[in-house]
C-alpha atoms as one frame of an Amber mdcrd trajectory, in Angstrom:
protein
 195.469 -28.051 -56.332 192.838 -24.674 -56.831 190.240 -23.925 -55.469 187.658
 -21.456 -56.777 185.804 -20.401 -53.798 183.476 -18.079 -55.322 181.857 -19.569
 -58.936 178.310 -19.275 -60.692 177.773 -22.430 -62.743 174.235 -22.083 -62.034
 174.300 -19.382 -64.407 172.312 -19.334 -67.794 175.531 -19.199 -69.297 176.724
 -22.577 -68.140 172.986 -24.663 -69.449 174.612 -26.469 -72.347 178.033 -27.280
 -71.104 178.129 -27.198 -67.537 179.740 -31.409 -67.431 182.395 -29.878 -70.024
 183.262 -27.020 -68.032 183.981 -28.893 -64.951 185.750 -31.277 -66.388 188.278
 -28.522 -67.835 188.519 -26.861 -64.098 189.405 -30.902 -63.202 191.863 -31.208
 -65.958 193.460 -27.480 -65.138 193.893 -29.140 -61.178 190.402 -27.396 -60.107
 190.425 -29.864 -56.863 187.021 -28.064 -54.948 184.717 -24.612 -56.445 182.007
 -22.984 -54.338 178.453 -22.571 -56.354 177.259 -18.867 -55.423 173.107 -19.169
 -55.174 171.981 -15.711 -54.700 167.805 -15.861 -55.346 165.746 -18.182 -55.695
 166.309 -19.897 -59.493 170.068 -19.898 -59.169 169.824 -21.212 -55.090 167.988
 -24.097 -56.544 170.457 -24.859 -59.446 173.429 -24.386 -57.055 171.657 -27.236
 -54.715 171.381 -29.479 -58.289 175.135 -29.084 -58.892 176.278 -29.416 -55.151
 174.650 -32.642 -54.996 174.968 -34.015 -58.583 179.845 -33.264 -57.849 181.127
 -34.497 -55.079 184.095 -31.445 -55.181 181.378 -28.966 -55.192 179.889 -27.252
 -52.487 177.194 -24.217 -52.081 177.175 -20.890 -50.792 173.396 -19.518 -50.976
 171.711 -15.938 -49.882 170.178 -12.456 -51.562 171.973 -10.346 -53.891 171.523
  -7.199 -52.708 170.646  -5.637 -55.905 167.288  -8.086 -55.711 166.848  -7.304
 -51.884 163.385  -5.462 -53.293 162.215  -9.443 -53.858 163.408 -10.614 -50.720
 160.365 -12.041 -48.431 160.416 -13.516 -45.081 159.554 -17.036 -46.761 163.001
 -16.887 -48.903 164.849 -16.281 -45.719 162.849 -18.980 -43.867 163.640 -21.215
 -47.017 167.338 -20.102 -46.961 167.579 -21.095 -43.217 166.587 -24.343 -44.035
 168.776 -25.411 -46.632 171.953 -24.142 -44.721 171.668 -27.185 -42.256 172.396
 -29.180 -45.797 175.492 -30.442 -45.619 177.237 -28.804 -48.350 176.023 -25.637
 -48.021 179.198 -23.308 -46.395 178.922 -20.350 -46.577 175.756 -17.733 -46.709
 175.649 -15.193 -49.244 176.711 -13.372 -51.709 175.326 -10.396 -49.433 176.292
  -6.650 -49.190 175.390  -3.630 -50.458 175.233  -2.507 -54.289 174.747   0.708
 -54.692 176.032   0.979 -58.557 172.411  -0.354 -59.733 169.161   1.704 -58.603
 166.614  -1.704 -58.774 166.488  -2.084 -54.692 166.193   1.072 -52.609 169.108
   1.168 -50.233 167.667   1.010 -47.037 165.836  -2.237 -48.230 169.237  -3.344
 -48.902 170.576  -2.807 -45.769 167.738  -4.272 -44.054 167.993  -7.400 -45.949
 171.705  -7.399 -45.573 171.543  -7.701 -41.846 168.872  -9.982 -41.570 171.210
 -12.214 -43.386 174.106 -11.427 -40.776 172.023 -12.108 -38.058 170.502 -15.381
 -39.946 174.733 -16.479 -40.323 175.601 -15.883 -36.765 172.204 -18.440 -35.830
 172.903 -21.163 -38.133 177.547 -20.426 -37.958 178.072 -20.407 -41.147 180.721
 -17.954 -42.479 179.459 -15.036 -45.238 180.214 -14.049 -48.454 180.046 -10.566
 -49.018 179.152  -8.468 -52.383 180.131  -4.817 -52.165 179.993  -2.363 -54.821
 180.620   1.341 -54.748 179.117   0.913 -50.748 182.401   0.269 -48.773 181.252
   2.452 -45.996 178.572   1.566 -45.158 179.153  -2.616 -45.577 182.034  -1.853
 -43.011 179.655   0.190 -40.624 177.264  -2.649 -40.723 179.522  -5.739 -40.459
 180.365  -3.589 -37.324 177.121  -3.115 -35.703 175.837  -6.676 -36.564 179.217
  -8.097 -35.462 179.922 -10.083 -38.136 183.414 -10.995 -37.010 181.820 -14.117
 -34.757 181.140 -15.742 -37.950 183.757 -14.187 -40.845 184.025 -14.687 -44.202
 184.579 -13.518 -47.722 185.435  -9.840 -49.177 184.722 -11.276 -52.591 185.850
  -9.810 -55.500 187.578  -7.576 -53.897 188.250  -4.234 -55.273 189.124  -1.710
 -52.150 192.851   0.129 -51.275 195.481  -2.236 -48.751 193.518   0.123 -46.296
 190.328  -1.258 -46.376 191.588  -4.613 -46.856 193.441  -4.652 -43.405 190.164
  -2.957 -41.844 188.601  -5.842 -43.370 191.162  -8.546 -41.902 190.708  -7.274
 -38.497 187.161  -8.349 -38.851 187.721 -11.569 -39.248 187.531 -11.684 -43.021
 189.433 -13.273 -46.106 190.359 -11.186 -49.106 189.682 -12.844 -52.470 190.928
 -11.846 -55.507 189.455 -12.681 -58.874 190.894 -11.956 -62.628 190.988  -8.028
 -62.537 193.996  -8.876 -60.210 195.763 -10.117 -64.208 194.572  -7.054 -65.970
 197.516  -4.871 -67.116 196.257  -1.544 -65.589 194.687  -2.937 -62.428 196.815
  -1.132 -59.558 194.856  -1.625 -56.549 194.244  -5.363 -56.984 197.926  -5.949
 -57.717 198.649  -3.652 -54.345 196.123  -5.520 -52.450 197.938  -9.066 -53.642
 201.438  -7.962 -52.761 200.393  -6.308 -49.442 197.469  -8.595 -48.143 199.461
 -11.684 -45.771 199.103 -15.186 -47.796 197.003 -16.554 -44.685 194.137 -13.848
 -45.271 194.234 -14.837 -49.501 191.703 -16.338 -51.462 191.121 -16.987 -54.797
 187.921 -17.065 -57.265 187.092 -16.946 -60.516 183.223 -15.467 -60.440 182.678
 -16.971 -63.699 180.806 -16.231 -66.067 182.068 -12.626 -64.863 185.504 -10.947
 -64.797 187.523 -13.252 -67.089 190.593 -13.015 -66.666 194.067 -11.985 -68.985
 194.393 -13.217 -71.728 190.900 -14.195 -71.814 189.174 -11.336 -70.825 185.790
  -9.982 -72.610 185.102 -14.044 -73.309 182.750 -16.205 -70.637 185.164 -16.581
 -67.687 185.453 -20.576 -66.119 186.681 -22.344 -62.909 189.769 -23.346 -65.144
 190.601 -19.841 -65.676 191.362 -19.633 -61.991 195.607 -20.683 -62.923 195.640
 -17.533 -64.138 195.037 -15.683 -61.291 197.107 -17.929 -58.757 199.753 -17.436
 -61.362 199.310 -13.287 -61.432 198.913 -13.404 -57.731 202.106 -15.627 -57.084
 204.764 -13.494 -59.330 203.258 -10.741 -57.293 204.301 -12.033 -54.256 207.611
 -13.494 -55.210 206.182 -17.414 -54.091 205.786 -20.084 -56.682 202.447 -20.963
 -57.704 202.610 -24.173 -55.826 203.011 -22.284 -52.693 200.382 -19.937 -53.750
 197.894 -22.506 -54.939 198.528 -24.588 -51.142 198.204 -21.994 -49.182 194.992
 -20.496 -50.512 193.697 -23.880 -51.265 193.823 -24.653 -47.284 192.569 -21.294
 -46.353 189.403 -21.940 -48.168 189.105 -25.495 -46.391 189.950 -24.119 -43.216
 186.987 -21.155 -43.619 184.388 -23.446 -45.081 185.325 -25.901 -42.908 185.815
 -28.921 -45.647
């Protein structure tokens, strides 16, 4: 059994067909997927699907490249649905510093407000880093986000950062540009990261993966990657799909 720990089906993408896509995740042995909310219309729809699926669950925060539209009141608000009961994680937060739309000291700002706001209510985080690696290290540091871990999602750093990152109490999740043909640094970082610190995730609509790629990426899509990930690491997908499967139970505590 899979399990996508890191999946937008709150997405625009997803209004017609949403029923049909998880029932293809179910059919390709899709057992659990985490909803990523990250403002305010796609927190909302996240909360719809968490409570409409049993096997679904919500992870909700600020995208740091809206951290410009953050207020006080959507923190407040965010607070307050993380005592729901299948909300597990906070985030996706970080740093993104490939889009200009949110200055980055706002960013930061908002980024630790949401570290602090994890280590109050213990949940773990999910975080979103992209072309900001130093400085999301230097601040999971000095807000010590290691009492609550979490997710590098999407993870595109070297085996170096990705150990830096284990030592803080993280998991390393790889998504489809771990299938594509060219990708060395995912493939490194599957071989190299131990199973124990491995998750999986689709982050669908986004990054489809081989053979699909440059089509709308789905939970069921997420074989592909467990298989990619497995023949990496010698293991059968089986092993592969158990082991990261109970990782993501044991870190979202399901």
């Amino acid at each position: 059994m899979l399990f996508d720990t890191h999946a937008h089906l709150n997405a625009d993408q997803y209004e017609e067909d949403v029923e049909e896509v998880i029932q293809r995740a179910k059919d390709a042995g899709v057992e659990n997927m985490v909803i990523v909310g990250f403002d305010r219309k796609t927190i909302e729809r996240a909360m719809e699907l968490v409570e409409t699926y049993d096997h679904l669950y919500a992870c909700i925060g600020w995208h740091p490249v809206d951290a410009i539209d953050c207020t006080e009141e959507d923190l407040l608000w965010i607070e307050r649905l993380s005592s729901h009961p299948k909300v597990v994680a906070l985030g996706e937060m970080g740093l993104d510093y490939h889009w200009d739309k949110s200055p980055k000291e706002i960013q930061k700002d908002v980024f630790r407000k949401q570290i602090q706001l994890a280590k109050k209510v213990k949940l773990p985080i999910v975080i979103h880093n992209r072309e900001a690696t130093e400085d999301v290290i230097k601040i999971l540091k000095e807000e010590h986000a290691e009492e609550v871990g979490g997710i590098m999602h999407s993870f595109s750093g070297s085996p170096e950062i990705a150990k830096e990152c284990i030592n803080m109490n993280f998991y390393i999740s790889l998504g489809g540009p771990v299938t594509f043909k060219n990708a060395k640094k995912p493939k490194q970082v599957a071989k190299e990261v131990p199973i124990d610190k491995l998750l999986i995730e689709t982050d669908c609509p986004y990054l489809t993966p081989h053979p699909f790629r440059g089509k709308r990426n789905e939970p069921a899509y997420i074989r592909y990657i467990a298989e990619e990930i497995a023949k990496i690491k010698g293991i059968t997908f089986e092993e592969l799909a158990q082991k990261t499967t109970e990782n993501a139970k044991k870190l979202f505590s399901i």
